[in-house]
C-alpha positions in Angstrom: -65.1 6.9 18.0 -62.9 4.0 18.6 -59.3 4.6 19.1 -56.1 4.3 16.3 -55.0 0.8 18.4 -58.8 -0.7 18.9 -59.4 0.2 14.7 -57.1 -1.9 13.9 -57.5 -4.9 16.2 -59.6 -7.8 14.5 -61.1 -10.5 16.4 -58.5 -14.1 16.6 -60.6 -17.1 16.8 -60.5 -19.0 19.7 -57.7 -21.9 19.5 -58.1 -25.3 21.0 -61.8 -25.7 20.5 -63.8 -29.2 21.3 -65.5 -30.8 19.3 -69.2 -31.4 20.0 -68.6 -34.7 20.8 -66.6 -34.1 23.5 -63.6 -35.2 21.7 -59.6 -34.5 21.7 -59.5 -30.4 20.9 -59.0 -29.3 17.6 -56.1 -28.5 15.5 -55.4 -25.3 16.4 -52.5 -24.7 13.5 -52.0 -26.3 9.7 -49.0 -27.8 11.1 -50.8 -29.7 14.0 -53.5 -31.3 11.3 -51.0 -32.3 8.8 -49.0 -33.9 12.1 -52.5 -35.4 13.3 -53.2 -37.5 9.7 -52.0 -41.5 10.2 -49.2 -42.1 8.5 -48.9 -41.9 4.8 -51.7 -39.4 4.5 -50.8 -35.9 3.8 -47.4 -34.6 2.1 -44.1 -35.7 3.2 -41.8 -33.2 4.5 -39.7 -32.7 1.4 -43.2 -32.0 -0.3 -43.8 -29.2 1.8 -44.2 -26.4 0.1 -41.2 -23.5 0.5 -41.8 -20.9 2.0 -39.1 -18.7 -0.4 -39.5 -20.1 -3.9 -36.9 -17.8 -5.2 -33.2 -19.0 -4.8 -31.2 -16.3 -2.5 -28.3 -15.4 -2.1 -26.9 -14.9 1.3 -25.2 -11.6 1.7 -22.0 -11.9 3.5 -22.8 -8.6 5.5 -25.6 -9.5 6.8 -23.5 -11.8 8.8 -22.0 -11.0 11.8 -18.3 -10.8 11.7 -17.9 -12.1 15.1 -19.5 -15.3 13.6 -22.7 -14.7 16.3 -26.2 -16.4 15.3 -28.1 -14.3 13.2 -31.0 -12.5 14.0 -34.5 -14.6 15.8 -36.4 -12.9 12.9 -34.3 -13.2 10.1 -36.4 -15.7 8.3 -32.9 -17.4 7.2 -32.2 -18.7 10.4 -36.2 -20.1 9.8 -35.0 -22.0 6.4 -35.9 -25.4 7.1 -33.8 -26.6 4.3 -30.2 -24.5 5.8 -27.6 -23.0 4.1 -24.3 -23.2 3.4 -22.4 -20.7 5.0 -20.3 -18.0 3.4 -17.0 -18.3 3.6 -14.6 -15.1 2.9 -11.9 -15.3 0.1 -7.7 -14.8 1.3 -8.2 -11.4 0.0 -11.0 -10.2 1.2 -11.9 -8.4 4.3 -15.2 -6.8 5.7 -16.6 -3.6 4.8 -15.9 -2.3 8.2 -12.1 -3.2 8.0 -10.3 -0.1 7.1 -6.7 -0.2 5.3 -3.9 0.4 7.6 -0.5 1.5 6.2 2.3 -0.9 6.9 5.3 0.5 9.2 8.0 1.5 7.2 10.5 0.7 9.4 11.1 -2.7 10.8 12.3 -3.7 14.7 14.6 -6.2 15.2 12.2 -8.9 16.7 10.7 -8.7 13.2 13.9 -9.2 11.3 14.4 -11.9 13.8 11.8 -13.7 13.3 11.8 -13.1 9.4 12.3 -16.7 7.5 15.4 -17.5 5.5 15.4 -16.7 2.1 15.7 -20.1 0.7 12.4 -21.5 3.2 10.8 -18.5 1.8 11.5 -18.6 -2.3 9.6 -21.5 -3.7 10.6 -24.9 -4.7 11.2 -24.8 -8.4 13.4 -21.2 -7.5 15.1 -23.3 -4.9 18.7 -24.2 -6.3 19.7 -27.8 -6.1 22.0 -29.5 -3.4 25.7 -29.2 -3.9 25.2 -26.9 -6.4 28.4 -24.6 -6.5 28.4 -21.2 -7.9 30.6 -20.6 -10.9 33.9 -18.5 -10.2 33.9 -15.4 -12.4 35.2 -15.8 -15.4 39.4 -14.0 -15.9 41.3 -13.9 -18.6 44.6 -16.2 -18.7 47.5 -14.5 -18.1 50.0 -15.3 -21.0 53.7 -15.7 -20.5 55.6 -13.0 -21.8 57.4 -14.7 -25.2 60.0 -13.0 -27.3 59.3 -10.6 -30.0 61.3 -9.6 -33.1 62.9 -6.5 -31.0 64.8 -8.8 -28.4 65.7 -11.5 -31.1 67.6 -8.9 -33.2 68.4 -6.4 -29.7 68.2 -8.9 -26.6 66.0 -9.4 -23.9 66.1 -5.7 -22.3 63.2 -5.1 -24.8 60.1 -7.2 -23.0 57.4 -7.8 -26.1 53.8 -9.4 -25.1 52.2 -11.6 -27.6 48.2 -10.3 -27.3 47.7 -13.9 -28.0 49.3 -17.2 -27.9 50.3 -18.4 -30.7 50.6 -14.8 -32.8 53.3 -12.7 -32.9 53.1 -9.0 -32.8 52.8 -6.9 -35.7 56.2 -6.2 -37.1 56.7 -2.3 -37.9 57.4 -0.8 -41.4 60.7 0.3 -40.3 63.1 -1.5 -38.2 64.8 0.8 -35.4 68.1 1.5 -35.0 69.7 0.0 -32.1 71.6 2.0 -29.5 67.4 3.4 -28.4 67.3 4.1 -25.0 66.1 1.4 -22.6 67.1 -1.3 -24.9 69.9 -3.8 -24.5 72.6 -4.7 -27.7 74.8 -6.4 -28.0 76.7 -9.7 -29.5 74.8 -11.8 -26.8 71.5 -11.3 -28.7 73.2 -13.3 -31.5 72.7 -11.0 -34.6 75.5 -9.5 -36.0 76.0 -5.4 -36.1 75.4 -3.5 -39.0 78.1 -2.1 -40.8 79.7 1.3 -39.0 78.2 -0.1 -35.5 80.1 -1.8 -32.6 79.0 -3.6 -30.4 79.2 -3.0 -26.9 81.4 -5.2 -24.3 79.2 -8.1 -22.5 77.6 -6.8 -19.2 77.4 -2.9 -20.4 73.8 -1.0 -22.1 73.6 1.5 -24.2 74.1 4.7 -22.6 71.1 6.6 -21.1 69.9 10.1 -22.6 67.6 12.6 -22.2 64.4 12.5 -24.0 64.3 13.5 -27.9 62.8 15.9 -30.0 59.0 15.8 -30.5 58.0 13.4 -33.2 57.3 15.1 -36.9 55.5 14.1 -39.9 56.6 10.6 -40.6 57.6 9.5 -43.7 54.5 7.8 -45.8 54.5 3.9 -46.1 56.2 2.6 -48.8 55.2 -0.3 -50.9 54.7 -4.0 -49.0 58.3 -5.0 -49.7 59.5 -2.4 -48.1 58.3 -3.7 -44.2 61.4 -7.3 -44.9 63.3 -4.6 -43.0 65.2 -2.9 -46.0 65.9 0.5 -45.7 63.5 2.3 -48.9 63.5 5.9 -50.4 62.8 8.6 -48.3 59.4 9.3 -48.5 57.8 12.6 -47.4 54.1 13.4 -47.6 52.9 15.2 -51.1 50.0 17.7 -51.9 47.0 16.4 -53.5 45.8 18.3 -55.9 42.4 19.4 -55.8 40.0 21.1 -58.2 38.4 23.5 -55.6 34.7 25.6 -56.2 33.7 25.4 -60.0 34.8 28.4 -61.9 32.3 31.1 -62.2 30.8 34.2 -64.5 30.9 37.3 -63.1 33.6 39.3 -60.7 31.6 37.1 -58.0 29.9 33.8 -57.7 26.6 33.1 -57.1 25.4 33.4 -53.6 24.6 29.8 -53.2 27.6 27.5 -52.5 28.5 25.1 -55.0 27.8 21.9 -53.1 24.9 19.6 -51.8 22.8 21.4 -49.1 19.6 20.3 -47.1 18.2 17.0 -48.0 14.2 16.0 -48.8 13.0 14.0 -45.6 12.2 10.5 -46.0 8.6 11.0 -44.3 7.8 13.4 -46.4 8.8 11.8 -50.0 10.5 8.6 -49.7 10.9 9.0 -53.5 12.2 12.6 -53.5 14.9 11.1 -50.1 16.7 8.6 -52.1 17.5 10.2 -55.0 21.1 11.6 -55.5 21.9 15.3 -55.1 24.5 14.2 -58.2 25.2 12.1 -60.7 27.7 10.9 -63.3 27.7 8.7 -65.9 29.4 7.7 -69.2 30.5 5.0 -71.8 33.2 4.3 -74.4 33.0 2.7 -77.8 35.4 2.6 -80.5 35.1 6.2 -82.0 32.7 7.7 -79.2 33.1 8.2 -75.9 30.0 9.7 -73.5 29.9 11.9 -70.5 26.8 12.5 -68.4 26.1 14.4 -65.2 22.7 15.6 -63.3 23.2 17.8 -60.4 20.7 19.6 -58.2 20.3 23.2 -58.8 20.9 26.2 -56.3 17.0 26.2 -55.2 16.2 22.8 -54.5 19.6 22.6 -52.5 18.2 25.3 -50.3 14.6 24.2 -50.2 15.4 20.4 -49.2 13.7 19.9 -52.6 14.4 16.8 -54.9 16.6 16.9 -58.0 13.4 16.5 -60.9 15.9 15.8 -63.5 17.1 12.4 -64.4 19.4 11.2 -67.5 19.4 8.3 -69.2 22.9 6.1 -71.1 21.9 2.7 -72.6 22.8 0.1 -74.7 19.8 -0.8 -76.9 19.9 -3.9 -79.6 21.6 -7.2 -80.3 25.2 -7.9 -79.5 28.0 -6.9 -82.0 28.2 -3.2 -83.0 26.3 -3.2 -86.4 23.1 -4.3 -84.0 24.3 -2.0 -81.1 22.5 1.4 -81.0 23.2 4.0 -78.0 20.1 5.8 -76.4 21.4 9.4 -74.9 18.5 11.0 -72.8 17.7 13.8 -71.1 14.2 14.4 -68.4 13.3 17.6 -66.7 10.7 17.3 -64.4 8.1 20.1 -64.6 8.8 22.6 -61.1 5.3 22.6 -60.6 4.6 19.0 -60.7 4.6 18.1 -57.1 6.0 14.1 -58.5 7.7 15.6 -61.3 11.2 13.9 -60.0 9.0 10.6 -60.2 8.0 11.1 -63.4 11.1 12.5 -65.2 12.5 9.1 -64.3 9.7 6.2 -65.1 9.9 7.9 -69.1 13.7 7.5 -69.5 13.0 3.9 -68.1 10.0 3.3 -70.7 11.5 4.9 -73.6 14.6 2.4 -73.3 12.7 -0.7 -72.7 10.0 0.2 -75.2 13.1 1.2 -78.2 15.1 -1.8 -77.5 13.4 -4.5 -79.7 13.1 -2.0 -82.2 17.2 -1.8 -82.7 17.2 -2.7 -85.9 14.0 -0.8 -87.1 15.9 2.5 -86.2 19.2 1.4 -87.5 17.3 0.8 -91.1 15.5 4.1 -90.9 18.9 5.7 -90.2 20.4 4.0 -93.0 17.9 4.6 -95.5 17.1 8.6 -94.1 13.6 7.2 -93.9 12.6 10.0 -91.9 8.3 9.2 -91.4 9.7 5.8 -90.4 11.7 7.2 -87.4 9.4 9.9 -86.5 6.4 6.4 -86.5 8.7 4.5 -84.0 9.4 7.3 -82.1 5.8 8.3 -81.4 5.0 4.9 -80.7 7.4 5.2 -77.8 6.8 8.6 -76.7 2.7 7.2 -76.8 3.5 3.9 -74.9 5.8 5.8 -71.8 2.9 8.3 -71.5 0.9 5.5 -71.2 2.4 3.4 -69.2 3.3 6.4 -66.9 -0.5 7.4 -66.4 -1.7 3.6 -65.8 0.9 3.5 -62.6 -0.2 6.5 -61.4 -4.0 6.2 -61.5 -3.5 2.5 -60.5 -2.1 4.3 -57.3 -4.5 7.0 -56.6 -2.3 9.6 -58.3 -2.8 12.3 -60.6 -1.0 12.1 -64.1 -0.4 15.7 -64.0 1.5 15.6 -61.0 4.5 13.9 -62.7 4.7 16.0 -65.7 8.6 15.8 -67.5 10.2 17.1 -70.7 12.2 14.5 -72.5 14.5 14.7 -75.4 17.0 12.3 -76.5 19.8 10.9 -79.1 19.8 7.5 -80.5 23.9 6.6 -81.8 24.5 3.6 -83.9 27.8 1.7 -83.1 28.2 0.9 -86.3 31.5 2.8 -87.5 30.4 3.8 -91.1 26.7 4.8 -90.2 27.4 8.7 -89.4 23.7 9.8 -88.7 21.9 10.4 -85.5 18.3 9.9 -84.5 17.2 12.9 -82.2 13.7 13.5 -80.3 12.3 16.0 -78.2 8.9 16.3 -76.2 9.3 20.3 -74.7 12.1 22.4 -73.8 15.3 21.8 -73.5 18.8 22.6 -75.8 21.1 20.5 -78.2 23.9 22.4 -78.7 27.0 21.1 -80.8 30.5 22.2 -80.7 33.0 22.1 -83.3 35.9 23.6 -84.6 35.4 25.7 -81.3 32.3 26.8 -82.5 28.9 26.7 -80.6 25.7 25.6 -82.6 23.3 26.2 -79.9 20.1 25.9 -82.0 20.8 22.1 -83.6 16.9 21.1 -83.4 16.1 24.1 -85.3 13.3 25.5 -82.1 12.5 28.8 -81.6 13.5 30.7 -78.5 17.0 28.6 -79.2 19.9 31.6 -77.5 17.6 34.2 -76.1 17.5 33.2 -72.7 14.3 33.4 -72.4 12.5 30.4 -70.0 9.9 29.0 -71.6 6.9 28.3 -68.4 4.3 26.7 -70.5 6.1 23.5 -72.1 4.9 20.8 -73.5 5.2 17.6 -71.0 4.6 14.3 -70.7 2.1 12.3 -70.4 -0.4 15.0 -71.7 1.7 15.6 -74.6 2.1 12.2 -76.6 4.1 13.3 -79.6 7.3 14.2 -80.0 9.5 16.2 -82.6 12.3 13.6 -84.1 14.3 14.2 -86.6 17.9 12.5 -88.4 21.4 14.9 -87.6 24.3 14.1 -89.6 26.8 13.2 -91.0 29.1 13.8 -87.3 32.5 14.9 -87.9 35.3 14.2 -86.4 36.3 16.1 -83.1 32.0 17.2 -82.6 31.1 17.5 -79.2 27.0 17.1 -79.3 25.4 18.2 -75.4 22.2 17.0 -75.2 21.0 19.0 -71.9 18.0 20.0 -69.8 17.3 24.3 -69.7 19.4 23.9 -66.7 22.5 24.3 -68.9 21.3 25.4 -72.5 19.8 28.7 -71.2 22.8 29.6 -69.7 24.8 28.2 -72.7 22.9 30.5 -74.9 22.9 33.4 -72.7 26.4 33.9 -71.2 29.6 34.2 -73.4 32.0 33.2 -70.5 30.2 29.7 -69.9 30.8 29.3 -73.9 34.2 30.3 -74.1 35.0 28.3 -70.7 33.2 24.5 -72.0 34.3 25.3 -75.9 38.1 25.6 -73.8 37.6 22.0 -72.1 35.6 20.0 -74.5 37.0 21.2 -77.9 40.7 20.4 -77.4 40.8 16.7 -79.0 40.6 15.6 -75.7 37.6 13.8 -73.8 38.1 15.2 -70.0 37.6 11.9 -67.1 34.4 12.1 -65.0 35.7 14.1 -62.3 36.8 16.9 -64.5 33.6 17.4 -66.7 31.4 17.2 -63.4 34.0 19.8 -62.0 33.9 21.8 -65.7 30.3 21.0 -66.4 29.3 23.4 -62.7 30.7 26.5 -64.5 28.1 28.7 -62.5 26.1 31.8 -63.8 24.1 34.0 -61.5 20.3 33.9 -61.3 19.9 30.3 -62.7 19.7 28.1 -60.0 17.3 25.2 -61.7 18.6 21.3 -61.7 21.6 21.0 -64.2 21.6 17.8 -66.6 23.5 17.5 -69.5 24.7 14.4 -72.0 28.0 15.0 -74.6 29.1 12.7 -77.2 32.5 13.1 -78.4 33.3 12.2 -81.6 37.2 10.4 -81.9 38.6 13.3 -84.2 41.9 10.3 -85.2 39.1 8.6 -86.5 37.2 5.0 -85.8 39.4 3.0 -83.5 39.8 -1.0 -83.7 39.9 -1.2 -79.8 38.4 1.0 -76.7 
């Protein structure tokens, strides 16, 4: 058995043979026959064939970093056509380098040898020669100029003008002269008021002890008063105020009468903006209108929005026989999460839907054409509910989510046309008032005074008919309230608030805004819903010519 090395060893033909002839030897390589041809026989040297005929890339590891020759048997260094060789980047380092962490501190050959800061910044941070920098920038100092004090006391009184040009301020009331620290006398070239020497040239005023503490000042008189005249003495007065609302009961309600947490404008940027109150009004020759919509007790507490909203337009052509008043009233349903929205788009809709039709309603009211009315008024109540649910489903929404009560009063300016149009889509309460008497059941509907809350209304925009109906002839001196349940269940149900309102609305005497907001807040315990409420007051002297 041969052994492991012999197995393997195969027989190498002999090199350098003759030929029989006698001849030059043999080739002995592929090389040394291709060299032996005559000229122009045989491949050129760039048709050699390569001996890599893939293209590679030289690694720059495989390099020495010492830049020594590579390798005898790397077959590289064998590439007959050479290489170009690598060249390392400005960042770039071997693998072998490892990071070392700069010194933190610095010796003082290094800050020596450390270039200037303008060789090191570059040229377009470089600043330009002569270049000067700008002294910082202080304010002129003004010379001291006299004021009104030393024209009147001298020149012991130094005044600065904050500006030139611009005298100070003069005060309301001139001082008296004899003050401490100030100069007087004839040199200053005013003349002394009457009762008041002058002192002799070269003397002051005598020097005294500080005075008493400063009190309440008199209050500013008009603008004439500040020439220097001495006015009226004026002392400070108490302004009346109106204080909390007036109450039923030994005690008020445990909520305090005034706006409390507010919706967030992430949550409901609809429910944010609206107003925790609201008054309105009008006056025509004859009538005059008060409105107010306030927030009730819960929403105040839960940071909910006020779901009612009212409604006082003008409706028709100019001139008052054309002229027609639309008084309106909306209460959002409470479990209508966009009830607030909704309350308010109808009371839009109903007035711009009404308007053309002025005249239509003026005609029926004239005529008591009462199938006439109750025709136009459906057609509004229909086209708001429409409207209303288009919008919302155009938006994604649900319809239901905004359902709102609506009842309302339609007024003709016309002096000699007495009668009222009235309409009403769910709950709600008309009451009327006269001769200090309350008529809380107007519209005739049942439930009217037993304080009873009605939960399953009808509502818009499910509910597309409405109840209308003509009230009239008005008196003189009537007070109609066209309100949400806010106030007529409480109206209906508590004596007090009846004998308080019939007090302050059935005098003769049509109270400003601030004082029916103030009288229409008269509170009652356990009904804390939104409060919205419309009067008319009828002129008990009669029609006037003017407002």
């Amino acid at each position: 058995m041969k052994k492991r090395s012999e197995r393997y060893e195969q027989p190498v033909p002999p090199q350098g043979n003759t030929d029989a002839d006698g001849g030059d030897p043999a080739p002995s390589s592929l090389d040394e026959t291709w060299a032996s041809l005559p000229p122009g026989i045989g491949p050129t040297p760039a048709e050699q064939p390569d001996p890599y005929p893939y293209p590679q890339q030289q690694d720059p590891r495989r390099q020495d970093a010492r830049d020594q020759d590579p390798h005898p048997q790397d077959p590289r260094a064998q590439d007959p056509r050479g290489q170009v060789p690598y060249e390392r980047g400005p960042y770039e380092r071997d693998s072998y380098e490892r990071y070392q962490r700069p010194e933190r501190g610095r010796r003082p050959e290094q800050d020596q040898q450390r270039p200037e800061r303008d060789q090191r910044r570059p040229e377009r941070d470089r600043l330009p020669e002569g270049y000067q920098r700008p002294e910082p920038y202080r304010l002129p100092e003004y010379p001291e100029r006299q004021g009104p004090y030393q024209e009147r006391y001298g020149e012991g009184y130094p005044e600065q003008a904050p500006y030139p040009g611009r005298s100070p301020e003069r005060a309301p009331y001139p001082e008296p002269p004899g003050v401490p620290g100030r100069r007087t006398g004839p040199e200053s070239g005013s003349e002394a008021p009457a009762g008041v020497e002058w002192p002799e040239a070269g003397t002051s005023a005598p020097e005294t002890g500080p005075g008493p503490a400063p009190g309440p000042g008199p209050v500013p008189g008009p603008a004439g008063d500040r020439d220097g005249g001495a006015g009226p003495d004026r002392t400070a007065t108490t302004v009346p105020t109106l204080g909390a609302p007036r109450h039923s009961g030994p005690k008020p309600p445990l909520y305090a009468p005034h706006p409390g947490r507010l919706p967030s404008v992430r949550d409901d940027l609809d429910a944010a903006v609206l107003p925790d109150i609201v008054v309105d009004g009008a006056t025509y020759p004859g009538l005059t209108v008060r409105a107010a919509s306030v927030r009730g007790d819960s929403h105040r507490y839960e940071s909910g929005p006020r779901q009612d909203s009212l409604c006082v337009a003008r409706l028709g052509g100019p001139g008052e026989e054309n002229g027609l008043l639309l008084l309106a009233v909306a209460d959002g349903v409470g479990s209508a999460a966009r009830s607030h929205v909704g309350s308010r788009d109808v009371c839009r809709r109903i007035a711009l839907f009404l308007d053309p039709y002025a005249d239509e309603v003026i005609a029926a009211l004239r005529a008591g054409d009462r199938p006439a009315l109750g025709a136009l008024v459906n057609s509004a109540v229909g086209s708001a509910a429409e409207g209303l649910t288009q919008r919302v489903t155009q938006r994604g929404g649900r319809p239901a989510e905004h359902a709102t009560t609506l009842r309302g009063l339609l007024v003709p300016l016309d002096p000699e046309l007495r009668e009222r149009a009235w309409f009403t889509v769910g709950d709600g309460g008309a009451a009327l008032l006269r001769d200090g008497v309350w008529d809380t059941d107007v519209f005739g509907e049942e439930q009217a005074g037993s304080g009873v809350i009605d939960t399953g209304t009808a509502a818009l925009p499910g509910s597309r008919l409405a109840r209308s109906g003509i009230h009239g002839p008005a008196a003189p001196g009537d007070v109609f309230v066209l309100s949400t349940d806010g106030l007529s269940t409480p109206l209906a149900g508590d004596a007090g608030m009846r004998d308080f309102l019939a007090a302050a609305w059935g005098q003769g005497e049509v109270p400003g805004p601030v004082d029916f907001l103030w009288q229409f807040q008269y509170r009652v315990k356990s009904y804390d819903d939104d409060r919205t409420a419309v009067c008319l007051w009828e002129d008990p002297a009669g029609r006037r010519d003017t407002v």
